[in-house]
N, C-alpha and C positions, 0 to 999 in steps of 0.2 A: 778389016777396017777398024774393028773395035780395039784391036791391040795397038797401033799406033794410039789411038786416041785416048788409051790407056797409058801410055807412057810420057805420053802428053802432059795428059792431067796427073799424074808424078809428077813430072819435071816441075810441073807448076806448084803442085804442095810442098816439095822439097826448096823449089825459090825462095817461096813464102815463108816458111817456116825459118830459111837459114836468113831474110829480112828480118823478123819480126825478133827472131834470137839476136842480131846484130844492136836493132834499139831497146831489148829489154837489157842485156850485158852494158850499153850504154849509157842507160838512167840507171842500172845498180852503181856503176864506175861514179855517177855526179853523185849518187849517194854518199859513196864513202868520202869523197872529198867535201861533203857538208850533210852532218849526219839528223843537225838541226831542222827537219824539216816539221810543219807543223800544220794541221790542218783544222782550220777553227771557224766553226760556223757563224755565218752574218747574222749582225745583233736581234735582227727579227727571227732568225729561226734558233736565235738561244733561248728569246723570250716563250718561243713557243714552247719550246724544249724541257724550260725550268718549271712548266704546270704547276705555277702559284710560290714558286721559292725562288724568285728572282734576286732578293736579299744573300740568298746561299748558294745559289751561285755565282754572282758578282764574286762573293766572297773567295769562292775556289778559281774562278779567273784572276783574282786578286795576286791569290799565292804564288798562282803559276807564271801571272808579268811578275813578280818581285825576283821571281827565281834566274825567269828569263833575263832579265835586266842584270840580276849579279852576275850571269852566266858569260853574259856580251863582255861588260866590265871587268872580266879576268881574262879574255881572250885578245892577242893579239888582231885578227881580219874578223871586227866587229863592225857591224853595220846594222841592229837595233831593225831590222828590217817587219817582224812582227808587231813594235812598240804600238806603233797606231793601232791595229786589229784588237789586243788584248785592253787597248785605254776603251778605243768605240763598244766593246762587248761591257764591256763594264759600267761604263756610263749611261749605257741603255738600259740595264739589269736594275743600277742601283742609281739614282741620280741625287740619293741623299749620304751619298759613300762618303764622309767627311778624309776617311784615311786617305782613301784613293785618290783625291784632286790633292792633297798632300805630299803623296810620293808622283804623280803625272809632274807635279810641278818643277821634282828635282830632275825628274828621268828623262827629261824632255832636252833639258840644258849641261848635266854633268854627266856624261855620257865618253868621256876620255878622248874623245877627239874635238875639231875646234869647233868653239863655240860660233854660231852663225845667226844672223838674224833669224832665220826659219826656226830656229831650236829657242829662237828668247818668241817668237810668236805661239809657238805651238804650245810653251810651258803656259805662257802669258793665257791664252785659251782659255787652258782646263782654270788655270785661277780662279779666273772672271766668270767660269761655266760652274764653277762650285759656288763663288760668294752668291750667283742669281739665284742658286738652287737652294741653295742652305737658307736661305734669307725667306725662300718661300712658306716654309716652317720655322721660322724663326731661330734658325739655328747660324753661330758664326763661329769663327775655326782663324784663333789670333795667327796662327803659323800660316795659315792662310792668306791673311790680309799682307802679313813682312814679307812675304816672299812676293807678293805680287809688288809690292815698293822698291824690294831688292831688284826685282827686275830690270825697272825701272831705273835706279838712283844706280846700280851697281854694275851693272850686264848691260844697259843699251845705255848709258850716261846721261838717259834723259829724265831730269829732275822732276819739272810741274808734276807730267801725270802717278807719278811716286808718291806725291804728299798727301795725294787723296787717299790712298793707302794706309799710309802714317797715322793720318790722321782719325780714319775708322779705326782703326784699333786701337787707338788712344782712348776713344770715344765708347769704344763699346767695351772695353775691358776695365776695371778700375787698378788693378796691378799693370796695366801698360801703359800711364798715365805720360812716365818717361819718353813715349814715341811721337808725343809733341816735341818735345824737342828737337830729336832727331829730324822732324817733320821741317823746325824754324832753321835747324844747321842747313838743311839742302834748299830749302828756301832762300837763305844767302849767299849760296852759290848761286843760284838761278838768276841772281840780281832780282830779288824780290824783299827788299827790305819790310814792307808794310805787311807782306804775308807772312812773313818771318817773327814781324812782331805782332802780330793775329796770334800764332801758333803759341808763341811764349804765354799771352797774357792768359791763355784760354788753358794753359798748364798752371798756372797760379790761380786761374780761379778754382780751378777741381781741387787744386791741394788745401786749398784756404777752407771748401766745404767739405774734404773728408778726412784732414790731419785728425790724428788723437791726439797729438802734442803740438806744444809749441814749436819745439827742436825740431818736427820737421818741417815746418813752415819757412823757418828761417833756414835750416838746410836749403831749402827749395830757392830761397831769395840767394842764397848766396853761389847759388850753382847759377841762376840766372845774371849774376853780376861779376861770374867770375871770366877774365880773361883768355882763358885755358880752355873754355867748353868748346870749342869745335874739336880740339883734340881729345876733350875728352870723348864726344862722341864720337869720333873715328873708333877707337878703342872700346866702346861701347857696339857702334854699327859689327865691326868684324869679328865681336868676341857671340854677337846675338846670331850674328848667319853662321855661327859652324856651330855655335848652342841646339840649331834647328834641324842637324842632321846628325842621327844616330848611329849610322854605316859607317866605318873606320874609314873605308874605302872613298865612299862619297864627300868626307871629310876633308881627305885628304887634294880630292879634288877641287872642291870649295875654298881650301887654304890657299892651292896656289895660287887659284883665279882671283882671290883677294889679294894675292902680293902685287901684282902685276896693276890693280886700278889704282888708275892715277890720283884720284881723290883722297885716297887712305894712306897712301903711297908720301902724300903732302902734309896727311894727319890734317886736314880738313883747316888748315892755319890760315885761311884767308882772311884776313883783317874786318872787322865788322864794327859802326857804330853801336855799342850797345843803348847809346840811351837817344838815337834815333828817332823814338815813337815819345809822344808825352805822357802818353799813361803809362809807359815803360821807369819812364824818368819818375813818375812819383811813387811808382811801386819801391823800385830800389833803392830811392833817396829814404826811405824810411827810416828813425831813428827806432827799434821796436823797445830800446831802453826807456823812452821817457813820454808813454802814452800810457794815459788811464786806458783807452779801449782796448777790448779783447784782441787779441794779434789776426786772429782769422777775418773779422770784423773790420778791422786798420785796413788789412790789404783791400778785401771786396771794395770798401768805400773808393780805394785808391785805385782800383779799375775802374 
């Protein structure tokens, strides 16, 4: 009796064995055909993990989505499928990463395939999940604020919520004083002429109180009363979003996607009242030749 039941229990370890050899040769075979496999622990057991150097390893997740990312972006059957995992560990590690919501914000959208609303919301996200965090400690991050505008004004065509954008970093920076304007050019797409001329006067008050010279005051009046400024800031807008990316590669992505909008495309030529607004009209009527007051002083009065 014991010998059959020996041969038995063979047949049965020999089934099992030549099963189990069938699914292990069958997950080495999906191996080779995607070799990228990656196993990254949930952001609460990274935290646990980094015992008090959560800084340092954000940081080494960092390197590794940067790597990842270039890696997708030179391969044809790319699908960014890790993207999220290595953004979530990171942002749990380090919520003051200024780089990181930086490069989430490109990786999210320039990814070489088509651009889709989910990829302008997920970039859009981390944006807005950096300006809330940075701001906690008083920290703001200009490439941060354009690119959440650009999202907006460039990537979903939708103007309003861009200007608030525009306009913080106009506001928070004193060399990005310039992004009022761009702020009043999309504003006049929007058909928002009163916001348009908000944006302008509030770029001529800041220059008026922080010129060294005369010449750029009057610079400043004369870009506002020039005919030509929405093309010039097209030319401005698309020279500043490829300024913003350092990857040849990403660059090159960013160029095309900028040939293609319509806005830049028209060079921003929509016709505009410039003198529209009244205290628009008294700024630029100004003769700065034939006033005893100081030029800085002429203008403020004139807002």
């Amino acid at each position: 009796m014991r010998k059959p039941m020996s041969l038995i229990a063979l047949c049965l370890l020999i089934l099992g064995y030549s099963w189990s050899k069938e699914k292990v040769d069958a997950r080495l075979k999906a191996r080779l055909h995607n070799v990228d496999i990656r196993y990254l622990p949930t952001p609460e057991l990274a935290k646990f993990l980094s015992i008090g150097f959560e800084s340092a390893l954000a940081d080494v997740y960092w390197i590794e989505g940067i790597n990842y990312y270039g890696s997708e972006l030179l391969t044809k059957q790319r699908d960014y499928k890790y993207l999220q995992a290595y953004c979530d560990l990171i942002l749990a590690l380090d919520p003051y990463f200024t780089s990181f919501y930086d490069w989430a914000s490109t990786a999210f959208i320039y990814t070489g395939l088509e651009v889709t609303r989910d990829s302008i919301v997920n970039s859009t996200r981390y944006i807005n999940k950096g300006i809330e965090n940075l701001n906690k400690v008083y920290r703001y991050s200009s490439p941060i604020l354009l690119k959440g505008g650009f999202n907006y004004v460039l990537e979903s065509l939708t103007y309003l919520p861009g200007l608030t954008y525009f306009a913080m970093d106009a506001r928070s920076f004193s060399n990005q004083r310039d992004m009022f304007l761009v702020a009043a050019t999309y504003a006049s797409h929007a058909s928002q002429p009163s916001m348009s001329a908000e944006f302008k006067l509030e770029y001529l008050g800041n220059i008026a109180f922080e010129a060294q010279t005369k010449d750029e005051i009057r610079y400043a009046l004369r870009v506002m009363s020039s005919s030509g400024m929405n093309s010039k800031s097209a030319e401005f807008v698309r020279g500043l979003r490829l300024k913003l990316e350092s990857d040849d590669e990403v660059r090159k992505l960013v160029e095309k996607r900028l040939s293609e909008n319509p806005i830049l495309q028209g060079a921003m030529l929509k016709s505009e009242d410039l003198f529209a607004d009244r205290r628009l009209t008294n700024v630029l009527s100004i003769d700065l030749q034939k006033t005893w007051l100081p030029t800085e002083m002429l203008v403020l009065f004139s807002l």
